[in-house]
ChimeraX commands (.cxc) that place a marker at each C-alpha (Angstrom):
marker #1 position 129.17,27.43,112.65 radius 0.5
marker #1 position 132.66,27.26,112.91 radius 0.5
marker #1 position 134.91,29.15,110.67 radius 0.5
marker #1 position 137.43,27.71,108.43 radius 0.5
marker #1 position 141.41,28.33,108.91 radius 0.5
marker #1 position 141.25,30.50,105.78 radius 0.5
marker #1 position 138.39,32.58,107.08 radius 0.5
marker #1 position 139.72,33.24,110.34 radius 0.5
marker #1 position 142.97,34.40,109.04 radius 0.5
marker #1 position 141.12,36.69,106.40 radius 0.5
marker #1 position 138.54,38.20,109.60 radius 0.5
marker #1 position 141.59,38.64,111.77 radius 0.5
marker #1 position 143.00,40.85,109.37 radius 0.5
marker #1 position 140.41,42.58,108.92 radius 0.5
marker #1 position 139.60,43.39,112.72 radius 0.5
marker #1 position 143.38,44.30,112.93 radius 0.5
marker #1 position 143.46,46.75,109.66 radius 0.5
marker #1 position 139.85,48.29,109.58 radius 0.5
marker #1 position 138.05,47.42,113.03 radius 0.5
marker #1 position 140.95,48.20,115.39 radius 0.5
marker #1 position 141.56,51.81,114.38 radius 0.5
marker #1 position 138.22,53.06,114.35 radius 0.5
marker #1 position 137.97,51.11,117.82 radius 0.5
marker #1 position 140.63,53.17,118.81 radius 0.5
marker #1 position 139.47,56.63,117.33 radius 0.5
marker #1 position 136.04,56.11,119.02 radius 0.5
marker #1 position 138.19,55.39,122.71 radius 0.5
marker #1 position 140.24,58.59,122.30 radius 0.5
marker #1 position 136.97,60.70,121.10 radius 0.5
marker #1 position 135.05,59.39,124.14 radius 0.5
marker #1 position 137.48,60.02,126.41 radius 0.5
marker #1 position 137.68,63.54,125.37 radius 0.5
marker #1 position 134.50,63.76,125.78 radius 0.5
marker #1 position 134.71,63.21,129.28 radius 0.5
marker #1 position 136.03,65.54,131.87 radius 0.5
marker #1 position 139.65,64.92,132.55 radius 0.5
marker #1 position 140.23,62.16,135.44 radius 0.5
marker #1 position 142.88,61.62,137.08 radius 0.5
marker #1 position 146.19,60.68,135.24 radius 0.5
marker #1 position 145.98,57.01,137.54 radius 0.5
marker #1 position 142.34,56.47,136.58 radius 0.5
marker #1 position 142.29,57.67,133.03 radius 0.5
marker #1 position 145.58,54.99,132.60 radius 0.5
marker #1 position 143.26,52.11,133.80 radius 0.5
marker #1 position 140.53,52.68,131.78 radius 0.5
marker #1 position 142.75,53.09,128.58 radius 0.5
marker #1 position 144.04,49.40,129.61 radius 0.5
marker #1 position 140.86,47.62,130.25 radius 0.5
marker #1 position 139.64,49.06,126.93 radius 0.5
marker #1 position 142.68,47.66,125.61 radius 0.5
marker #1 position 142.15,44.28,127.00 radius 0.5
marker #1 position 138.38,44.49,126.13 radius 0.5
marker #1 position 138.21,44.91,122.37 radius 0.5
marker #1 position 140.03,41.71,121.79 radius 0.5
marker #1 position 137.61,39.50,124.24 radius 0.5
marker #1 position 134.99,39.06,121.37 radius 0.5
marker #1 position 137.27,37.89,118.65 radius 0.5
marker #1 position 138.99,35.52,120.84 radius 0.5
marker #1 position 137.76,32.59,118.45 radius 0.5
marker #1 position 138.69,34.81,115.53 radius 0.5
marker #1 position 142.21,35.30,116.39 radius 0.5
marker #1 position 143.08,31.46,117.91 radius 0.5
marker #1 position 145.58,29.66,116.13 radius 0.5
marker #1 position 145.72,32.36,112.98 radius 0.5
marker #1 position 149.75,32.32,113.25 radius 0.5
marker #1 position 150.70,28.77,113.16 radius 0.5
marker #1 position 150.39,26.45,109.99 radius 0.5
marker #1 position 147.23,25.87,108.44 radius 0.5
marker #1 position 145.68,22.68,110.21 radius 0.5
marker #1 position 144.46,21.12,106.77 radius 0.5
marker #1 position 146.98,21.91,104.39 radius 0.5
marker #1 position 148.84,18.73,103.42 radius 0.5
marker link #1:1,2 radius 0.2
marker link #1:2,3 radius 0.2
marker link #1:3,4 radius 0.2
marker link #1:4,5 radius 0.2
marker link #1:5,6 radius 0.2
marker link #1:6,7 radius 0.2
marker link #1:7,8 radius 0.2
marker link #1:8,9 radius 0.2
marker link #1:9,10 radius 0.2
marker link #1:10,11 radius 0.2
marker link #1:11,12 radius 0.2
marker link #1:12,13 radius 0.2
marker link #1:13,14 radius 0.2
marker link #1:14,15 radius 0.2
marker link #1:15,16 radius 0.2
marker link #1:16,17 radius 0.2
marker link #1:17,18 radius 0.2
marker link #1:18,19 radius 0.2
marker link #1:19,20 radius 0.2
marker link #1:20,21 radius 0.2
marker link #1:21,22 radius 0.2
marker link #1:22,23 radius 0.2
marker link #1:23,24 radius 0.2
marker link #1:24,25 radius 0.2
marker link #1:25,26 radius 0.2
marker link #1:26,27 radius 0.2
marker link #1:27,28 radius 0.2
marker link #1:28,29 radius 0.2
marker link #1:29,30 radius 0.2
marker link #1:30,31 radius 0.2
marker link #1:31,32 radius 0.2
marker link #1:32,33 radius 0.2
marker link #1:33,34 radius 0.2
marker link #1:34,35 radius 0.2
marker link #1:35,36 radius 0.2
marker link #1:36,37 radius 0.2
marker link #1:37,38 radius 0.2
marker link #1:38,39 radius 0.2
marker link #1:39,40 radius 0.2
marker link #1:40,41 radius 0.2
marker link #1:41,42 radius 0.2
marker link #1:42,43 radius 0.2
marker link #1:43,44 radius 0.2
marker link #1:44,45 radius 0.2
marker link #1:45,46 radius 0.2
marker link #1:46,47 radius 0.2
marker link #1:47,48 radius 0.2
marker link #1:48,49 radius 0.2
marker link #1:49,50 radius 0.2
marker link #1:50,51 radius 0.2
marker link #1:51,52 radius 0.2
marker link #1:52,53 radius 0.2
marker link #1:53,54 radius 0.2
marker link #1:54,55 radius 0.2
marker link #1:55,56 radius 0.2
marker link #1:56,57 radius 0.2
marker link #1:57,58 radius 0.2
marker link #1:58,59 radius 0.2
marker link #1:59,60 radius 0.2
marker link #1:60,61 radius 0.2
marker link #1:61,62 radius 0.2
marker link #1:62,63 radius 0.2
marker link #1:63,64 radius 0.2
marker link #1:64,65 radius 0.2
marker link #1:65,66 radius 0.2
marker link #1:66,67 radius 0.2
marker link #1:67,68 radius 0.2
marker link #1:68,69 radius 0.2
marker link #1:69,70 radius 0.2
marker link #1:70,71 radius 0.2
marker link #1:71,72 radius 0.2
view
């Protein structure tokens, strides 16, 4: 079911103000977790998870800042 333009704008908000910090608090916590890797390596992995949390709202997130398709 595909989600309305009104929807997706609401869900992209809230990914951005609720679901994007606490994806970010649980990166930094497991990577403290860890033992310390090198400066290089612990720099990559900070980018892919970076790149990765946004790969499942892709549909969320399409088209959310231009004009709304079915307004008039």
């Amino acid at each position: 079911m595909a989600l309305t333009y009104k929807a997706r704008r609401r869900w992209s908000l809230v990914i951005l103000l609720v679901g994007l910090p606490v994806y970010i608090v649980a990166a930094v916590t497991i990577m403290n977790w860890l033992d310390r890797p090198p400066l290089w390596l612990e720099l990559v992995i900070y980018v892919a998870l970076g790149i990765v949390w946004a790969l499942p709202f892709k549909m969320v997130f399409r088209g959310v800042g231009q004009d709304d398709p079915d307004a008039e």
